[in-house]
C-alpha positions, 0 to 999 in steps of 0.5 A: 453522502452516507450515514455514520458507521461504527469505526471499530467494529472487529467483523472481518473485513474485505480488501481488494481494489476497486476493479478486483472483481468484475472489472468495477467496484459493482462486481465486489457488491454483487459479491457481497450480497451474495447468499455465500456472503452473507454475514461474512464482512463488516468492513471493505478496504478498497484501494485507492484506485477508487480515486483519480489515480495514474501509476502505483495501481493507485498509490499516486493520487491525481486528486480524491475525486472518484475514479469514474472507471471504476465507481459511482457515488451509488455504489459506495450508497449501496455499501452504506445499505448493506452496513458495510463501513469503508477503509480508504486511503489516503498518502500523506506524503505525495501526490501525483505530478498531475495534480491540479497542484503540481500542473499550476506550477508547471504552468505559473512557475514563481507565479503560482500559489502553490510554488511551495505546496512541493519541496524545492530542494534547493530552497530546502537544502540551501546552507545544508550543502553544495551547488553541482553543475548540474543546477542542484544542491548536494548536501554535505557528506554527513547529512546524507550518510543517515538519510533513508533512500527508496532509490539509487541517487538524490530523490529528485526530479527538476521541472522546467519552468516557464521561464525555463528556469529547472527547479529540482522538486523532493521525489521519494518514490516513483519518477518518469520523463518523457518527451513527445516525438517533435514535428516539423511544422512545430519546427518551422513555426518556432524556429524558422527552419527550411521546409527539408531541413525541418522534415530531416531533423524530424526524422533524427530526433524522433529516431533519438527517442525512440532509442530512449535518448535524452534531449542533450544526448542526441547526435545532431551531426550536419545540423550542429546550428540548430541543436540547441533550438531544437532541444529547448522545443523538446525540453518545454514539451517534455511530460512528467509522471510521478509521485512528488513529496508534499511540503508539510510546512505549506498551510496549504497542504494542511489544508489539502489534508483537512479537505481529503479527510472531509471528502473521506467521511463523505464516501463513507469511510470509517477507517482512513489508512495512513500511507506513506506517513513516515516519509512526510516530516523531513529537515536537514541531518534527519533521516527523513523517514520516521523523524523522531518527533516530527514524525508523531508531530505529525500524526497527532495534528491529523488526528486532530483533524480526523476527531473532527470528521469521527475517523479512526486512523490506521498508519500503514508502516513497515518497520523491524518489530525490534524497533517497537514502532507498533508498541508506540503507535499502540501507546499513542492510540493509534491502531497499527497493522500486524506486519508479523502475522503472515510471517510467523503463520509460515514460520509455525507451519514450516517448524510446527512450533507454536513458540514465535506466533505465541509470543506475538500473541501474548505482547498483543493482549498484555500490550493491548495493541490494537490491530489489523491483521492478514495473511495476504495484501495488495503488496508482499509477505513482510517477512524482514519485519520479523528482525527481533521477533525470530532469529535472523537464520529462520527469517532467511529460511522463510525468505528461501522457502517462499523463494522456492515456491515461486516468490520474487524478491526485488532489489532496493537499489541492488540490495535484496537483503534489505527489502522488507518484502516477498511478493508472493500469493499466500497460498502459493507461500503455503505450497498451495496446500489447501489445508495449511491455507484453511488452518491460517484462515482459523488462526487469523480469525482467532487472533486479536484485532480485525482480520482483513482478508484479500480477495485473492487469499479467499479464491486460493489464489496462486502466483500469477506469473503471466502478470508479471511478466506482462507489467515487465521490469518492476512488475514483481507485485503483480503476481498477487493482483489477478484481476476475477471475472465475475465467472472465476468468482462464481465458479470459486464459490463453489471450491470447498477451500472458499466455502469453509474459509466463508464459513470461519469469517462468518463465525469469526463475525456473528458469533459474540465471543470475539472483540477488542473487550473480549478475554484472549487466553493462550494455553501452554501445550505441546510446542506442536499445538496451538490453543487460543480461547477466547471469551466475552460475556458469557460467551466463549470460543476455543481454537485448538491446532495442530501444526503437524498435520494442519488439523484444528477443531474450534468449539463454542458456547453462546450467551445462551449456551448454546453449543458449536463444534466444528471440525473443518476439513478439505 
């Protein structure tokens, strides 16, 4: 379908979900080629609802055909004419019950070729633990005291089989049950109840599961013969969301991936993000997420794949920069997400002292760790990554600081203190201060690797607590996802804030000084100053910042010697 991009441009790119703007992926188009855009983005980072998805705003994927909702094939050809190359997703480590996959087991039980695309736990853990009541294996105490959980519990969800048989299926991430409302022809033709009796019997259990009862907890009082009819009616109809983990030992999965990665090459995408890699490789004793080798084993087999179809991979993972995951995905080739740019910008402002950011930027260049960075994103301000890099007190007053100003921390599973994240819009983060968000913007644009910028940072977005309180418990990252009509983005357009920060992108990505073979140079100042330089050829650019008063002045010469200076201020 399209025509072959550069994959390693170092241009700005965009990133927002496909219904972000206008309400369908042709809202971000006409964006873009708008004259206030022009020469602004290389590259668009659309969210995987861009796929067939149900939960997760994306994150759990039916299958990688296009979401019709929300895009056409034309569109992503209308990218490939404006040379916009693409950054997709694709999730290693799941895919949705509803998958073609998961239903053809729901359906066929053993009798499906896909009975071993999902892990059986049981099968999985058998010899590694003890059978429950309950129809599951619990592994032993000391396999499971190391093991990583997203989730109160064993990350399990048993699936009713044909045969009625319940099979607990491996569920690291999200899962819901529910059961239909019964009705009482169903319950005179399948289980040969009176006409009345049936109708009551409607009555008492629909009334059930309205209360958010169980099928086992139902008081049957006065129909005590029919319960267990009754239940297996309500059982065998029962309906499942969630996000079921892939057996990676499956050839059929492999398969799976081979396909997804073509199909992604076909929508255009240069750059394939990695989700939820880390959690794919699993074997008993293990921590199960980030396995050490499984997890590089891993990787380097859909490079494999990814080389064939000319894609660059982007593994998305969260992890405590003393841990120095981003220095082996670096070594081992990879490019890497930088987690600890937006944490160590508020950091700057907040101390206005340049110590932690400038330490961070000379392990980027002296490393040559190849990045994308940003200030916002789709999730929150991984703040707790910073473990290592800045002292444990200072990450805490980040955290209260951006607490205070309007952020939400979420339990994972009643500790907020390991949560990697604040979900908050960075502009909020800053206070709402239309200069430190202009100031982050130029540090952004002067730091090594491809800045990409969230559609909500770019209009100045604030928190959007209406959000979250309409998406209710679990609603937290909503607060940075407001939707844009095509009228709120015109009318931003005209904001002093948009147009300056359109200005720095369309500098950072027409003029030649910047790259990953250009020359980063950090100039050892005042604590309060920040001074980066950078050159490329015979062209040169220089950021010079002070974090004080959030004031900065860029000044630069071309190949030709042509001269900019350029002091922008609100």
């Amino acid at each position: 379908m399209m025509k072959n991009q550069n994959i390693l441009n170092t241009g700005p790119m965009l990133n927002a979900y496909p219904d972000s703007i206008g309400g369908d992926l042709n809202g971000s188009i006409n964006l873009l080629r708008s004259p206030e855009l022009e020469n602004v983005f290389q590259t668009f980072y659309i969210l995987p609802s861009i796929f067939n998805t149900d939960l997760d705003r994306g994150f759990s994927v039916i299958d990688y055909r296009l979401n019709e909702a929300y895009t056409t094939e034309e569109d992503l050809s209308n990218l490939s004419d404006m040379n916009i190359a693409l950054k997709l997703d694709f999730i290693l480590n799941h895919c949705s019950v509803l998958s073609k996959q998961f239903q053809d087991i729901i359906d066929k039980g053993k009798e499906s070729i896909y009975k071993d695309f999902f892990i059986n736990w049981n099968k999985f853990w058998d010899g590694y633990g003890e059978m429950t009541e309950e129809g599951y294996i619990r592994p032993y105490d000391e396999l499971l005291q190391n093991m990583f959980f997203r989730k109160p519990g064993l990350p399990i969800l048993k699936v009713r089989m044909p045969d009625g048989q319940e099979i607990p299926y491996w569920n690291t991430f999200y899962q819901e049950v529910k059961y239909n409302k019964i009705r009482s022809y169903v319950l005179i033709k399948k289980l040969d109840i009176q006409y009345v009796t049936a109708v009551k019997l409607e009555d008492l259990v629909n009334k059930a599961i309205d209360e958010g009862k169980k099928p086992k907890d139902i008081d049957f009082e006065g129909f005590e013969q029919y319960r267990d009819g009754v239940i297996g009616v309500l059982e065998a109809e029962r309906q499942y969301l969630g996000q079921m983990d892939l057996n990676i030992k499956s050839p059929l999965v492999w398969e799976f991936y081979d396909d997804t990665l073509r199909k992604l090459k076909d929508y255009g995408a240069a750059i394939v993000r990695l989700d939820a890699f880390a959690y794919a490789p699993k074997e008993p004793g293990e921590r199960n997420f980030l396995n050490d080798p499984g997890t590089w084993d891993l990787l380097g087999r859909i490079k494999e794949l990814a080389n064939k179809y000319d894609l660059r991979l982007l593994p998305e993972i969260h992890s405590k920069y003393e841990d120095k995951v981003h220095e082996r995905l670096a070594e081992k080739g990879y490019i890497t997400y930088d987690f600890f740019l937006p944490g160590l910008i508020i950091d700057a402002f907040e101390n206005k002292n340049n110590e932690h950011l400038v330490k961070w930027i000379c392990d980027l260049v002296q490393k040559n760790i190849k990045t994308v960075n940003m200030l916002g994103c789709h999730d929150g301000i991984p703040l707790l990554d910073l473990k290592g890099l800045i002292p444990d007190e200072q990450i805490d007053e980040l955290i209260n600081i951006v607490v205070s100003r309007g952020g939400l921390v979420k339990d994972l599973h009643g500790k907020k203190n390991i949560y990697y994240q604040v979900n908050a819009t960075y502009f909020s983060a800053l206070g709402e201060d239309e200069r430190k968000l202009l100031l982050a913007r130029a540090i952004q644009i002067f730091m090594p690797g491809i800045p990409q910028v969230w559609y909500l940072d770019l209009f100045a977005g604030a928190n959007d607590y209406e959000a979250v309180k309409r998406e209710g418990s679990g609603g937290h990252k909503e607060i940075n996802r407001t939707n844009l009509t095509m009228e709120q983005v015109m009318g931003g357009l005209k904001k002093d804030v948009v147009r300056k920060q359109l200005e720095l992108l369309r500098f950072r990505n027409t003029f030649p000084a910047f790259g990953f073979d250009a020359k980063l140079q950090v100039f050892n100042n005042e604590p309060h100053i920040l001074e980066l330089h950078w050159e490329n050829n015979s062209s040169s650019a220089t950021l010079k910042a002070d974090l004080i008063d959030c004031s900065f002045k860029i000044t630069a010469v071309d190949e030709n010697g042509e001269a900019y200076n350029k002091t922008p201020e609100i």
